[in-house]
C-alpha positions as CSV (number, residue, x, y, z in Angstrom):
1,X,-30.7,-3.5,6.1
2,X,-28.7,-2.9,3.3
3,X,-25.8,-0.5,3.2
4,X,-25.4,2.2,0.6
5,X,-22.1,3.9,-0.2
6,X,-19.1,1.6,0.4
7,X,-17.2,4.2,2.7
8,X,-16.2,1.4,4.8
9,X,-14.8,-0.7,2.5
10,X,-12.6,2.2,1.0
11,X,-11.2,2.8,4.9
12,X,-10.1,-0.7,4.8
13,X,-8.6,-0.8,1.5
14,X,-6.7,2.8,2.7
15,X,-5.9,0.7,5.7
16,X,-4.8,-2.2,4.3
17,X,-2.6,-0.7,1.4
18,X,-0.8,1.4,4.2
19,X,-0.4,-1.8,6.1
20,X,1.8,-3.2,2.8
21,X,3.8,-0.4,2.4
22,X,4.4,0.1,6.1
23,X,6.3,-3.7,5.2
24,X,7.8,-3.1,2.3
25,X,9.1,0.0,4.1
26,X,10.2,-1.9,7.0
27,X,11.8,-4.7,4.8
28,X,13.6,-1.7,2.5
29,X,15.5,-0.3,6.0
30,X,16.5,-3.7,6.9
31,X,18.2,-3.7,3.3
32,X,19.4,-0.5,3.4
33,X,21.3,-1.2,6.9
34,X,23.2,-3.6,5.2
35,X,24.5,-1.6,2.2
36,X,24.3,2.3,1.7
37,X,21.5,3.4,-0.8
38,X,22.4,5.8,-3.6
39,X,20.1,8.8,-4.2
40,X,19.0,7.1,-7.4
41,X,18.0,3.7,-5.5
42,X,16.2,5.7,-2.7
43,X,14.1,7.5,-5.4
44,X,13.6,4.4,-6.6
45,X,12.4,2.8,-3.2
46,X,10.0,5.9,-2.6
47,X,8.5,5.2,-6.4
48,X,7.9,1.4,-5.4
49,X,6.4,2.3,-1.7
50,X,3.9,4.6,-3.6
51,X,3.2,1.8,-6.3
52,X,2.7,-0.8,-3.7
53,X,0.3,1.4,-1.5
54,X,-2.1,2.0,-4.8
55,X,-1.5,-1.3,-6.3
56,X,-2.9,-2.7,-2.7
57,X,-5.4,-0.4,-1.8
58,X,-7.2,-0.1,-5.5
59,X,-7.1,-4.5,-5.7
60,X,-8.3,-4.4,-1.7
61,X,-11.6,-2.1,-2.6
62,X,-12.4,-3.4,-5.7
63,X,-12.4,-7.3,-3.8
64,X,-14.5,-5.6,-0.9
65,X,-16.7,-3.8,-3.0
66,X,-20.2,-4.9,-3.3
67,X,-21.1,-6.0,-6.4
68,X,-24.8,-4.9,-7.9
């Protein structure tokens, strides 16, 4: 049976972009433990979390997405 739609494959791209920028979340912390971010760099930081999220989740779906 085929499948129409490709809702699923859109979760899993959501899922797996917030998966990446849980990391790169996790992995900016660790590097802001270490030396105290200035308001500019944690602008910066919140820019690249939302970049890597799309970035991730637009390049997940498009692989996942059935091709006609």
């Amino acid at each position: 049976m085929a499948r129409k739609g490709g809702e699923l494959e859109a979760f899993i791209a959501f899922l797996g972009g917030l998966l990446a920028a849980g990391l790169v979340a996790l992995a900016m912390a660790g590097v802001g433990l270490a030396a105290r971010p200035t308001p500019a760099v944690k602008t910066a930081a919140l820019v690249t979390l939302g970049a890597v999220w799309l970035t991730v989740t637009t390049t997940v779906y498009l692989r996942l997405k059935p091709r006609s």
